[in-house]
C-alpha positions as CSV (number, residue, x, y, z in Angstrom):
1,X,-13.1,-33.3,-7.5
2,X,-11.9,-30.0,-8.0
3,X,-8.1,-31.5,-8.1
4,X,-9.1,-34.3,-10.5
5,X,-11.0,-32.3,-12.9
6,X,-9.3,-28.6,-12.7
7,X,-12.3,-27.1,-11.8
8,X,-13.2,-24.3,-9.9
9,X,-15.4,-25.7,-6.6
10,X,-18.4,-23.9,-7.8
11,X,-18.5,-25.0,-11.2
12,X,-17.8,-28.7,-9.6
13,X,-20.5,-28.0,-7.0
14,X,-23.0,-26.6,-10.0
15,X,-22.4,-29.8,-11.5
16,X,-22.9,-32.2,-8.8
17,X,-25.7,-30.6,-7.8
18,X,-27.2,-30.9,-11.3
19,X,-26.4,-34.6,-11.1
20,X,-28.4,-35.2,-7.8
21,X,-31.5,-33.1,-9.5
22,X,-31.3,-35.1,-11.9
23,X,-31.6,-38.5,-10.3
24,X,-27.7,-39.6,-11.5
25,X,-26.0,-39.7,-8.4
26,X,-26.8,-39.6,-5.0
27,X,-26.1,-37.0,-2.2
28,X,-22.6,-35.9,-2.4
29,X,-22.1,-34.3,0.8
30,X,-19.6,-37.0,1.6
31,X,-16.3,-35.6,1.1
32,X,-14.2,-37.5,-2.0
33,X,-17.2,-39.9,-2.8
34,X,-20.2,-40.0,-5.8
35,X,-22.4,-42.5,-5.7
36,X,-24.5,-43.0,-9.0
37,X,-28.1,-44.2,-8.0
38,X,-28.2,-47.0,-10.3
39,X,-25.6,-49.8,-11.0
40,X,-27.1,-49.3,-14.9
41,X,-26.6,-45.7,-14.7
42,X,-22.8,-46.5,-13.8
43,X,-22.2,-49.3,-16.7
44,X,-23.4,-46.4,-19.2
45,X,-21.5,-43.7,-18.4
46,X,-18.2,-46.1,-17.9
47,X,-18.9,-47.8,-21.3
48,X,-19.3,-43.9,-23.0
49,X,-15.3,-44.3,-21.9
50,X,-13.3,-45.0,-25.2
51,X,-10.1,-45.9,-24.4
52,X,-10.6,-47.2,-20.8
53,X,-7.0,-47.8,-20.3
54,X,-5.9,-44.4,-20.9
55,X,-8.6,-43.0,-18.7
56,X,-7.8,-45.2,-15.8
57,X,-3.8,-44.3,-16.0
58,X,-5.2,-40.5,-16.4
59,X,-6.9,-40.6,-13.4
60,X,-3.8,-42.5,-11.6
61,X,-1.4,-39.9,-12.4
62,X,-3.8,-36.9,-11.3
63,X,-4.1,-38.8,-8.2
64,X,-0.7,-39.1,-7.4
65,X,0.3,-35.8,-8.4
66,X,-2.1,-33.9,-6.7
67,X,-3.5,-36.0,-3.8
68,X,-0.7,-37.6,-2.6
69,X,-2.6,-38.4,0.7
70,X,-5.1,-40.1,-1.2
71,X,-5.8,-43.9,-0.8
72,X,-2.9,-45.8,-2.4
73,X,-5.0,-48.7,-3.4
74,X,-7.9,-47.1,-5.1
75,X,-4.9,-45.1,-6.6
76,X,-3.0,-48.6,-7.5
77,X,-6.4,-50.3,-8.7
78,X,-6.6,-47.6,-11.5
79,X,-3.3,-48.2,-12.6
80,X,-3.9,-52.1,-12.5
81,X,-6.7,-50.9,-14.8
82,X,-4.5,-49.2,-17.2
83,X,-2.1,-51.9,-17.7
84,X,1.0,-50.3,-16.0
85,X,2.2,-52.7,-13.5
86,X,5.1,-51.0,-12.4
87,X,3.1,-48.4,-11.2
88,X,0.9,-50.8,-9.3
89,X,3.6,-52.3,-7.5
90,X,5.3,-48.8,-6.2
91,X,2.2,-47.7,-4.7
92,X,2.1,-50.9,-3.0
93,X,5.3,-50.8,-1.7
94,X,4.3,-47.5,-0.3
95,X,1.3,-48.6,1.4
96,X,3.5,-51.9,2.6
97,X,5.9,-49.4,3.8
98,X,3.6,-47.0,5.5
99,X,1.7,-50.1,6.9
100,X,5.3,-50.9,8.6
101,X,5.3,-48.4,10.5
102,X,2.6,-49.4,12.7
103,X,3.0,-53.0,13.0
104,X,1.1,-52.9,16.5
105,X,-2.7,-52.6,13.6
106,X,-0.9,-55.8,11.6
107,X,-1.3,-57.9,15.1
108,X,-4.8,-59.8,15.6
């Protein structure tokens, strides 16, 4: 979170904690992953989002610039949500390529 948002970890870690208190999400303590309690709670806060496109390719490029170990699909389906296909396509390319590399876990 702290890479996403710029934050310092306390401030992120003040917030969070806020957010569990408050009944919005549920326990953090898993590295990289928020769950909000509700499904409802979820459609509100994404619909607050005005221009969804924008925030999708936002969040893309802050993954890609600053978490480049981060998981290239959930990095690709943001960009698919932002409309930039080529974008989509070279971070599949990159998993394809990575996935190449052990061709021994493509075998069933």
């Amino acid at each position: 979170m702290q890479a996403l948002t710029g934050m310092s970890e306390k401030v992120v870690e003040n917030i969070l904690t806020e957010l569990f208190y408050q009944n919005v999400i549920q326990n953090y303590q898993v590295i990289n992953y928020i769950a909000f309690t509700t499904a409802g709670i979820k459609k509100f806060v994404y619909e607050t989002i005005q221009d969804k496109k924008a925030f999708h390719k936002n969040i893309g490029n802050k993954i890609r610039e600053r978490l480049s170990d981060f998981n290239k699909l959930e990095t690709a389906r943001h960009f698919e949500l932002a409309g930039d296909t080529p974008a989509v396509f070279s971070l599949y390319k990159k998993k394809l390529k990575m996935l190449n590399q052990f061709p021994h876990f493509l075998i069933r």
